[in-house]
N, C-alpha and C positions, 0 to 999 in steps of 0.2 A: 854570665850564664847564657850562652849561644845556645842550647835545644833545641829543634824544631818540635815542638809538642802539640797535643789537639790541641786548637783553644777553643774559646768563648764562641768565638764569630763561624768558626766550622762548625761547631753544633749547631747554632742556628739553621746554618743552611742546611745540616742535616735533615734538622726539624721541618723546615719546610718539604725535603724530598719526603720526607716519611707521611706528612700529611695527605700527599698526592691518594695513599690508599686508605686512609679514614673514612666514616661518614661524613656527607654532606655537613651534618649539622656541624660536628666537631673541626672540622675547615674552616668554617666561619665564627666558630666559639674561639680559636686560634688565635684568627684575625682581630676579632674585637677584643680578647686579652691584650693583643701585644698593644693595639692601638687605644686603648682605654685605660685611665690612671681609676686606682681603685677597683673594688670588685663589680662586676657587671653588674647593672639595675634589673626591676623585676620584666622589664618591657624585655631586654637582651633575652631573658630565660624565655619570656614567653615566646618570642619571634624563633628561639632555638628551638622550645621544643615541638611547634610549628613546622619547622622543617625535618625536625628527626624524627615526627609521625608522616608527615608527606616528605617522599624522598625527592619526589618531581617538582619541587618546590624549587625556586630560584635562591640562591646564596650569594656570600663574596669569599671567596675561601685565602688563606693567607699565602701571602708571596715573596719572596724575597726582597720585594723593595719594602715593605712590612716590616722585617727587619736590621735592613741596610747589612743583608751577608749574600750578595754577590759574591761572585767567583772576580777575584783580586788577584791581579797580577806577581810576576814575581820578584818585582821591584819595590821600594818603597815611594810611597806618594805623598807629598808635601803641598798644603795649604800655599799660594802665591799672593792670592789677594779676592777679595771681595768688592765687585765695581757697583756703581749706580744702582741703588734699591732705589725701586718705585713700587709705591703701594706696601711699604712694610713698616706698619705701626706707623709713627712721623716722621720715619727720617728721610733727612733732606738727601734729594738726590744730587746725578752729578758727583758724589765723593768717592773716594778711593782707600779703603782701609788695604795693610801693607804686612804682609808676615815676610820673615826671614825663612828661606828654602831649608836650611839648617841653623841648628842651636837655639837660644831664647827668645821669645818674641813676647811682650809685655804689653797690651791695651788696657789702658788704664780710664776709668771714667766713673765720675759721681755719679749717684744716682738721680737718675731722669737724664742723663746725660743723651742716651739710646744704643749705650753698649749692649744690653741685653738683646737689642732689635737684632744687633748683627749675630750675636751669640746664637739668635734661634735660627737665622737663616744657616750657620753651622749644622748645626745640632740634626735639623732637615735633612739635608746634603751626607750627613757623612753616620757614623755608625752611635747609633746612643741609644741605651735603657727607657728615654722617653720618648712612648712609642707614639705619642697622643700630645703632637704639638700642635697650638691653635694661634696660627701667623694670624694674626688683624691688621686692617688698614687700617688708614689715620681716620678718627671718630669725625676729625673735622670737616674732611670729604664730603661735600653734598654728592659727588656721584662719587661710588667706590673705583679707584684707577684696578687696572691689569696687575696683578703681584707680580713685582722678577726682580731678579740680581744678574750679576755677570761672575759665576766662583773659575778662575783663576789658577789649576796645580798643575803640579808638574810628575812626571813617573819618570823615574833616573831624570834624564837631559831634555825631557819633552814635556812642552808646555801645550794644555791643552784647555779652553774656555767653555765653560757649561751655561748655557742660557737656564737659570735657574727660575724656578717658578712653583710654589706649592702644591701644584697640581697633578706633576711632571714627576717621574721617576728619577731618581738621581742615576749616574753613571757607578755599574760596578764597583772600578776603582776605589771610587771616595767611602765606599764602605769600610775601607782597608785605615781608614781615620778613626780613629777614637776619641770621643766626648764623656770626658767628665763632670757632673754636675749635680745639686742637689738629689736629685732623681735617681743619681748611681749610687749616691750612699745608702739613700735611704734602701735600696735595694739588696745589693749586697751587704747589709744587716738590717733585718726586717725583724729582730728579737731579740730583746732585751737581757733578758734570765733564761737561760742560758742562748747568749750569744751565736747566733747563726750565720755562718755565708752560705748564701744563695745563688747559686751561676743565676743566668736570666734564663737559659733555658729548661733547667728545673724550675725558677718559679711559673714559668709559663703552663710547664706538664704538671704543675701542683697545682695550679687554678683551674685547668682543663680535669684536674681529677673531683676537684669540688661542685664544678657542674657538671661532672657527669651522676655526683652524687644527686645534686638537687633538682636535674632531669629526672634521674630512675624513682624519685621521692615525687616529681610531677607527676609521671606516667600512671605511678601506685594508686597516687591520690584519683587521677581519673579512671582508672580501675575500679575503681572503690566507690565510686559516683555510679558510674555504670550498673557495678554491683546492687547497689543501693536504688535503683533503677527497679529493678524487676519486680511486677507486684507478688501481691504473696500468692495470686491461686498459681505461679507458674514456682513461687520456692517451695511451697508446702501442697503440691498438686494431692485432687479427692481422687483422682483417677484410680482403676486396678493396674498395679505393675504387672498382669499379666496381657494386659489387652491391646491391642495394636498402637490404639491412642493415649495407652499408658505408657507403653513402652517407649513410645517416639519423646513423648513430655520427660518422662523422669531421664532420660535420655539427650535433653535438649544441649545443643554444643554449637560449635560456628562450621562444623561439616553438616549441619541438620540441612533437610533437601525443603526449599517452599515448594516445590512439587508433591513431595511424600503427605507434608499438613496441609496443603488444600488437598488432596486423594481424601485424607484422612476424615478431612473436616467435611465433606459435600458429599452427603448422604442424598441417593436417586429418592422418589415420589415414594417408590416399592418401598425404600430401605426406610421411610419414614411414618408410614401404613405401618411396617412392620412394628416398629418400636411404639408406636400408636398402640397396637394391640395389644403387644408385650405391660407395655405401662398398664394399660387395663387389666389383665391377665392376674399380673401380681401384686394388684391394689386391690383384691379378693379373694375369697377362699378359692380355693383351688378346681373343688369341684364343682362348684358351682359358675365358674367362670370356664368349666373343660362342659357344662348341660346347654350354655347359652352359645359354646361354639358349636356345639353338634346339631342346635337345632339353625343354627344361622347358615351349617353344612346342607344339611336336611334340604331349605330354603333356595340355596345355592344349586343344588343335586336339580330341586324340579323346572328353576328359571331354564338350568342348563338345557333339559330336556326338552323344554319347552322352543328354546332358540334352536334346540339342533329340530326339532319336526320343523317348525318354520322356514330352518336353514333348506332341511331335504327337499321339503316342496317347493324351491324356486331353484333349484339348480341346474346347471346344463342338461342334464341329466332328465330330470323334472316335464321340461320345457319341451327334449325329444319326443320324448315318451307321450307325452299330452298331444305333440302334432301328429305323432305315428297313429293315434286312436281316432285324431280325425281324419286324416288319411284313410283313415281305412272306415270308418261311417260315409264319407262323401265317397269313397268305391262303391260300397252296397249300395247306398240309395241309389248312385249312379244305374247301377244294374237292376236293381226295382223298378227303377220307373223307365227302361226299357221293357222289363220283362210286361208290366202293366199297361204299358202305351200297347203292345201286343195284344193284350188280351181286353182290353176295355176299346180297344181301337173305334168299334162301333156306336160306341157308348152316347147317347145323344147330351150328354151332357162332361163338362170337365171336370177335369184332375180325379178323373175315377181311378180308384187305386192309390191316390196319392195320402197323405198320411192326417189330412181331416177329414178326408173321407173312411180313413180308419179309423178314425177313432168315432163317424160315425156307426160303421161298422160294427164296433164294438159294442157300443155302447145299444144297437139294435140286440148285438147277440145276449148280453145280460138282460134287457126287456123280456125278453121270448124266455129263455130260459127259467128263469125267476118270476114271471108273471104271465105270460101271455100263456107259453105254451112249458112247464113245468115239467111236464112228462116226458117232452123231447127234447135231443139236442139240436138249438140253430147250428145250420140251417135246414134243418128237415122239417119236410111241411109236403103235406095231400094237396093233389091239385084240388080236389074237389073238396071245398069247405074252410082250408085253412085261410086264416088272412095273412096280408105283409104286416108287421109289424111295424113299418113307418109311414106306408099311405094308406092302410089300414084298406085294399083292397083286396078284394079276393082272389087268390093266387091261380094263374093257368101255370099249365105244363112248360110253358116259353120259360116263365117268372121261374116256377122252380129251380129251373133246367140253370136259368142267368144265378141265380143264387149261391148252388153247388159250382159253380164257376168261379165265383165272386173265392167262396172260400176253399178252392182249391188255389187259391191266388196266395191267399191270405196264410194257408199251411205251407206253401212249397220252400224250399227252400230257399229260394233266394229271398224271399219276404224275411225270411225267418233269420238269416244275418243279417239284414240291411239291422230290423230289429236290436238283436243283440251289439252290433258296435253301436248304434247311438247309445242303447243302457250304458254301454262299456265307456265309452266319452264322457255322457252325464253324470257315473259315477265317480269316474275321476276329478272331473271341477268338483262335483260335491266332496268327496275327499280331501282335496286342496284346500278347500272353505274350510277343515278340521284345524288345518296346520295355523289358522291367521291367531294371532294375541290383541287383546281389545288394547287401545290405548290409556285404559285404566290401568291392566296388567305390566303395561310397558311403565307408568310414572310409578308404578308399585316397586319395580324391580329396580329401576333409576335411584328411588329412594332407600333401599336395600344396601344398594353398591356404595352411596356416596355415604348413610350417616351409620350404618351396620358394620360394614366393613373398612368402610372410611379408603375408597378407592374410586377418587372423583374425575381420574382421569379414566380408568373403565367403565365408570358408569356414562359419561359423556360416548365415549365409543362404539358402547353398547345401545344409547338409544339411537344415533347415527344408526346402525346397522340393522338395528328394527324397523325403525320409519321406513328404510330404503329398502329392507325385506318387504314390509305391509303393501308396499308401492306394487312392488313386483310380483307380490302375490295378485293383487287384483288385475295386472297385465295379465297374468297368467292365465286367470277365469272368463276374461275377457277374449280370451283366443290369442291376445297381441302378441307381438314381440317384444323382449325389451331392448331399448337403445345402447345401454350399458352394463354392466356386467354387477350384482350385485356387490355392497362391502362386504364382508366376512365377518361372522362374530367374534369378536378375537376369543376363542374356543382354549389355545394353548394358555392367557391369562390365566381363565376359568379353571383350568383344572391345578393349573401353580396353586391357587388358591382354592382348591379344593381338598389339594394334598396339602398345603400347607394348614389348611383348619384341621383335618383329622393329625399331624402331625399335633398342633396345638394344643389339642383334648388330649391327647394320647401322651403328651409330657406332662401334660398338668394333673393326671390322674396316675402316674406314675411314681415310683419312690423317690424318696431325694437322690439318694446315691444310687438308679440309676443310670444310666447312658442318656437315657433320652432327658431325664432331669435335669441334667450335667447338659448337655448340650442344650438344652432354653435357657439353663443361665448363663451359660457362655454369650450366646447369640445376643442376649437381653445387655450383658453389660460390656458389650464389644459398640454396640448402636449407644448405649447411653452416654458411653465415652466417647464416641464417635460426636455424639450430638452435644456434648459439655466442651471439648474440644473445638467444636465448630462455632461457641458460646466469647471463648475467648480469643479466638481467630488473629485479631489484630495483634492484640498483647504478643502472642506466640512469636506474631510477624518478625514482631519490632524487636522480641528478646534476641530472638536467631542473627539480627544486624547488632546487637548489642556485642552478642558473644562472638561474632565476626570483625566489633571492633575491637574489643577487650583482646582476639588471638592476637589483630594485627599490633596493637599495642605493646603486647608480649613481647611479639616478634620484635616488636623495633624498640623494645625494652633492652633486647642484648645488644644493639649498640652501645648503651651506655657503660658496658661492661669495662674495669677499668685497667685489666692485666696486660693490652697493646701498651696504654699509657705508662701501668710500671713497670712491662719490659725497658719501654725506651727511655722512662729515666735511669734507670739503671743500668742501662747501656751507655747512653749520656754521660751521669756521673761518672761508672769509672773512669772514662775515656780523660775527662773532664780534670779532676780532682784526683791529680800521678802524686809518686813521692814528688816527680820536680816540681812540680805547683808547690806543693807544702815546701817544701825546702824553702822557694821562691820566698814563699809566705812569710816564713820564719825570719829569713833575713831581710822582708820589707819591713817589717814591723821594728826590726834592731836599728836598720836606718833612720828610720822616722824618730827613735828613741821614744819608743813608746812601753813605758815599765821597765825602765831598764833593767832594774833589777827581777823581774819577774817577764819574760821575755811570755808570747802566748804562741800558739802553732792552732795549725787548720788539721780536724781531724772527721773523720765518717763516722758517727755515730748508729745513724740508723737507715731503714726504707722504711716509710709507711706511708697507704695510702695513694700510692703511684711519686712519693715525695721523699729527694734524698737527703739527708739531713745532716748537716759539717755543721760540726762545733766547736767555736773559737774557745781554747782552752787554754788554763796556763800549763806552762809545759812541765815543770817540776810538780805542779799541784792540779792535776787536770779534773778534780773531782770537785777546785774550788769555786765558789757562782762568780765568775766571773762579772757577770751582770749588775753586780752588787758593788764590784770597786770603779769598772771604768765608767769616767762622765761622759757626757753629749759630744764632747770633741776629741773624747778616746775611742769613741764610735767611728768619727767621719776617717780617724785616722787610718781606726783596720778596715773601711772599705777601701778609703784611697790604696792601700798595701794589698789587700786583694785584686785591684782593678792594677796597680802596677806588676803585680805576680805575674797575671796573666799574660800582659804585655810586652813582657823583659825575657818570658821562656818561647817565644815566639822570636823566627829569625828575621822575619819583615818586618823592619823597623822603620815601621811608617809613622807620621805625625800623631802629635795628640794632643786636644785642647781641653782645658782646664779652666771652666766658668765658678769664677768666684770658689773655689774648692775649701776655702780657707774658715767656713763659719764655723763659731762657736771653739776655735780652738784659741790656747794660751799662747807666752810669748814661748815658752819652752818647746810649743809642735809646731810653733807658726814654721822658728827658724828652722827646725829639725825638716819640713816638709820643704821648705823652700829650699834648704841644700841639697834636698834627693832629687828638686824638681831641673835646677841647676846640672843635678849630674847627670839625670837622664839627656839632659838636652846635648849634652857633648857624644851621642849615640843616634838622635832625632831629632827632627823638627817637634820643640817644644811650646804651645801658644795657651800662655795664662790671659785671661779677662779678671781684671779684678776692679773693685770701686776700695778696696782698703786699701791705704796709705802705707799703713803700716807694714802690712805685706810686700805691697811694691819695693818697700824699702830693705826690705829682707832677701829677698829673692836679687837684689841690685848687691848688695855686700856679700850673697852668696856667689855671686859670680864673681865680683870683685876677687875675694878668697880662693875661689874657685880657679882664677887666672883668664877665664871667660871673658874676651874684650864683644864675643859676639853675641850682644844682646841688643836687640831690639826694640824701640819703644814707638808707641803708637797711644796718640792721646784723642777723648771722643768728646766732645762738648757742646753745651748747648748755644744758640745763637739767635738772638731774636727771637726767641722765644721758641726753639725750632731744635729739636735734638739731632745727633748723626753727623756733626759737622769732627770730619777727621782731621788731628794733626800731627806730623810727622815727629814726635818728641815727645820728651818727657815731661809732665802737669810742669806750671811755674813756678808749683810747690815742693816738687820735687827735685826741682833744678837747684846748682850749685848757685853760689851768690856770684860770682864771674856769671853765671849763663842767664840769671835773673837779669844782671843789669844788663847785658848783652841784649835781652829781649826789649826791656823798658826803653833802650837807646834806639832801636827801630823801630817801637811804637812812636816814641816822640820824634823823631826822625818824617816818619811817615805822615802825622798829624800839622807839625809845623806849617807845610803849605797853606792851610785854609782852617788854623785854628782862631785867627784875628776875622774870619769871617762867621766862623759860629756862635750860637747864641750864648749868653750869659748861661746860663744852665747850663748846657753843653759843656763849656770851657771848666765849668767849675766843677760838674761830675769826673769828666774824665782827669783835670789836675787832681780832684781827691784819690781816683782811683789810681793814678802812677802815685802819687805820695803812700797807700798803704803796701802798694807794691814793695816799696821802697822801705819801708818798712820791716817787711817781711827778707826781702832782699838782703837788711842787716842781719837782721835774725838766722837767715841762714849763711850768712858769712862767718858769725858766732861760731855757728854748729860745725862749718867746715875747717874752722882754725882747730876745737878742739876734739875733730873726729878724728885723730889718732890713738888719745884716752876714751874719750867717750862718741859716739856715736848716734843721729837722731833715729829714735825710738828703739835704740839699743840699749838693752838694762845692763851689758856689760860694759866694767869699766880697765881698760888696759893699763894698768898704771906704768909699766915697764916702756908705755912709748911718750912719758911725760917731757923726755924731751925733746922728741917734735916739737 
């Protein structure tokens, strides 16, 4: 059966193109399936889902040497030889193991011999199910050597050498090699009851769908932590759902703004006064809490008044007006005491006219009037009789005459302004002296501000602005100037809080239902939410990062999602699992003679799970548990028949090697498997490693049968203690009794020379060991006189050739 059908190794490589657009994580969940025997540990899941929450996380994502499905030429490629391992396991270097380009190639070796050494360096190199090979050097190494080989193939006519080394990527090509080996059976039947084949790249997208289960079960679980996180005043908030700061909390999500809950939460001095007063307000009767605002109003009303007269007398304003009234006093006096220097000019004595001398003046004119001279008014007076009322001389007509002068001085007008602006001046500073507040009234009002009201930043303001008003009032009385411009009372505060008290009284004395009722409670539990909210602040902080991880987790919860993965096994399988596979199938299984009489076929049962599911069934009775009839080595057989299905419906018929293939089966599958391995080889380069004898021996008569002279043998043995030593032939056990003694006559041959000089011991091991030779030797000359009836480790007996 020539087909060119999909196979096994094209999906792979599909697998990996299709991974190119996965999550990060699931590129590297990939990777370590293919490269890890068993299911992932709990470190793999934790390192995944590590990366499938951070996408910038660094990974190793899977690659085509991953899976050893390179793009493979379109020739077949043949195994030539494996040179010089250094550094693998213990085998000696320097050897040369040796496949045939086409037909059987047989290495044969006991165990420890260090077949298997070479078996892994294959296994590396070329395409196999075990993804998770661990080459070791020899233990006995004090320094570990450089791992390498030399692999040796050929494509058609061309031989090409790979400097091989575990580290290194193998060539393409060699991926187009097939390995068979414990690890492909177990794979390709991985269930017992009822019996299952598994391509490798379903089991891969079945393990990829298990962790993506027990990711999304991760994610949940820290969901749920997270959850579990929040205290209770932010699950079960006191808040009102109507309040700004209820609305934002019962509201709380990973788009919530940390700007909006600090706005929320940082309530100004004002807004904390306010709820100050509030809280008071309604931890009382109502009205009696609206008597104690109105008189705290009251209170407020007369400070107010008080600051604004203070204010008015010191202002620009204040200050002109005060200098325009001296101005204009120092013009009249100016003009007085011209007018006076005039009329006193002769005056024998000074500052006549001047303003102590008025006021002695006066103070002569109340004497006279009031006592001296009662009946007249100063200054009339008789020359003859009256006297002066201040030198108490008796008056001439001069005296008179200077008198009525004096107060014609004293009525005229210019006297009479100069007069009236200093009243006008001194009435004004007296005035001024109204407007001052004593510094008792000032601590009075301070105390007011700060435990009444509880507004400790206007009351601070406000004495500021008094003391520097008091200042300025006294510059003021003083004549002065002032240097600086006084502070201001903060006036528009004062009346916020003026309206806000009668506002206060006037809810609180009001209906419930209301407008103005309804609005203090609004206000009242807008600030109390406001300040319960400013209480738990942090908590809020920390929820708002919670529910910002819990989205992103979300979000990166649907990576896990698993319908990518069940498209593409389901794309996979059918590609994968044609009638001609099962066909394939059917007739590996009849080759192998496996139930003869109950032959079984590969069929699609089901999808579940991102997982496709073939179930080996018998074919007349496919409903029977199959699981229940075939043993351990009717298992290895239907994988070997599936792994040759696939192989045989493919037209590049490149090599395939077959490590120990043979466990656990009878003599009836031995011979049945070794005929079919026989036949394949007359199509391909065919390389068995076996340490069973009896196999060798099987696989030797089927070619025999077969008419096959081209088989190849390659023997691996130990030497001094030292595995990996190769020889071009068949074990000595396996040899005919001609090629035995053939062998024994070259050892003894070769020894002769310097066996008289070896020692007694020497001489006597190696004579014992050519006499068991020898021994043997007869024994199988036995074997080969009567291997035309009977055969060694053949149960059949031909009696029709007894006379050979």
């Amino acid at each position: 059966m020539e087909t060119n059908v999909y196979t096994e190794r094209q999906a792979l490589s599909d697998l990996v193109k299709w991974s190119l657009d996965r999550p990060s994580w699931q590129r590297d969940a990939l990777k370590r399936i293919v490269l890890q025997e068993g299911d992932l540990s709990s470190i793999d899941i934790e390192e995944l889902t590590k990366i499938c929450l951070d996408s910038s996380s660094s990974f190793d994502p899977l690659t085509s040497d991953d899976v050893k499905a390179g793009i493979v030429t379109g020739e077949p490629v043949s195994i030539v030889s494996v040179e010089n391992p250094i550094g693998i396991n213990a085998l000696a270097e320097q050897q040369r193991l040796e496949f045939s380009k086409t037909g059987l190639s047989i290495v044969y070796g006991d165990n420890g011999s260090g077949k298997s050494g070479y078996a892994r360096i294959l296994k590396h190199a070329c395409h196999t199910r075990d993804g998770k090979l661990d080459i070791r050097g020899d233990i006995k190494d004090i320094e570990p050597k450089a791992q390498s080989a030399n692999i040796i193939f050929s494509t058609g006519d061309k031989e090409t050498t790979l400097n091989w080394n575990p580290k290194k990527s193998s060539l393409p090509n060699l991926s187009s090699v097939s390995v068979f080996d414990s690890k492909s059976a177990n794979i390709h039947v991985d269930e017992t009851n009822p019996i299952a084949y598994t391509p490798e790249p379903m089991r891969i997208l079945g393990k990829l769908s298990d962790i993506c289960d027990t990711i999304k079960n991760n994610l949940d679980n820290q969901i749920a932590l997270l959850i579990k996180q929040t205290p209770e005043a932010i699950k079960t908030p006191s808040l009102n759902e109507k309040t700004k700061a209820g609305i934002f909390l019962y509201g709380l999500s990973d788009k919530s703004s940390l700007e909006t809950l600090t706005e929320l939460s940082t309530l100004s001095e004002e807004e904390k006064i306010r709820l100050y007063q509030l809280e008071i307000d309604f931890a009382q009767n109502p009205k009696i809490s609206a008597e104690k605002i109105e008189r705290q109003n009251k209170s407020l009303v007369l400070y107010k008044q008080q600051f604004q007269k203070l204010h008015n007398a010191i202002t620009e304003e204040s200050f002109n007006r005060r200098d325009s009234l001296r101005q204009e006093r120092d013009n009249k006096m100016k003009l007085a005491k011209l007018a006076s220097e005039k009329i006193f000019a002769a005056s024998p004595l000074p500052d006549v006219g001047k303003e102590v001398w008025q006021q002695l003046w006066e103070a002569a004119r109340q004497y006279s009037d009031q006592v001296a001279y009662p009946n007249k008014k100063f200054p009339e007076a008789n020359a003859d009789g009256d006297f002066c009322v201040l030198c108490q001389q008796e008056l001439d007509e001069e005296a008179v005459l200077r008198r009525l002068t004096f107060e014609e001085f004293i009525q005229g007008t210019t006297k009479s302004d100069e007069t009236t602006a200093i009243t006008a001046y001194k009435e004004n500073i007296i005035q001024s002296k109204t407007a001052d507040i004593s510094l008792s009234t000032i601590r009075d009002a301070i105390a007011f501000f700060e435990k009444d009201l509880g507004e400790s930043k206007l009351a601070k303001n406000v004495r500021v602005a008094l003391i520097t008003a008091k200042w300025h009032l006294r510059i003021y009385m003083r004549g002065l100037s002032p240097q600086a411009k006084a502070i201001e009372i903060p006036e528009s505060r004062l009346n916020e809080i003026n309206q806000s008290l009668s506002k206060r009284a006037s809810q609180l004395l009001a209906d419930d239902n209301t407008p103005e009722s309804i609005e203090l409670i609004r206000e009242f539990n807008e600030l109390k939410d406001r300040k319960h909210l400013s209480s738990i602040f942090e908590d809020v902080k920390k929820e708002i990062s919670r529910q910002q991880e819990i989205a992103n987790i979300k979000k990166t919860n649907r990576t896990t999602a698993k319908r990518a993965v069940t498209n593409k096994n389901k794309e996979l399988s059918d590609k994968l699992v044609t009638d001609a596979l099962k066909e394939r199938f059917y007739h590996e299984v009849k080759k192998i003679n496996l139930l003869g009489s109950l032959p079984v076929e590969l069929r699609k049962v089901k999808d579940r799970n991102a997982v496709s599911f073939f179930q080996v069934c018998f074919a007349e009775k496919p409903n029977e548990p199959v699981g229940d009839v075939f043993s351990e080595g009717e298992y290895r057989c239907i994988a070997l028949a599936t792994f040759l299905a696939e192989l045989v419906t493919s037209s590049l018929h490149s090599g395939i090697i077959f490590d120990d293939p043979m466990s656990s089966l009878d003599h009836i599958n031995r011979k049945a498997v070794a005929a079919r391995l026989v036949e394949e080889s007359q199509h391909r380069q065919v390389i068995v490693f076996t340490h069973d004898l009896t196999f060798l021996y099987e696989l030797k008569y089927a070619a025999e049968e077969n008419g096959s002279a081209n088989v190849h043998y390659q023997t691996i043995n130990r030497k001094e203690n030292r595995p990996g030593y190769v020889g071009g032939d068949l074990p000595v056990k396996a040899k005919s009794a001609i090629g035995v003694a053939n062998t024994l006559r070259s050892e003894i041959k070769t020894a002769r020379p310097n066996f008289n000089n070896w020692s007694n011991m020497r001489r006597t091991i190696f004579s014992k060991g050519i006499i068991e030779q020898l021994r043997e030797a007869w024994d199988q000359g036995i074997a080969d006189f009567i291997f035309p009836v009977l055969g060694r480790f053949d149960n059949r007996i031909k009696g029709n050739s007894l006379f050979k």
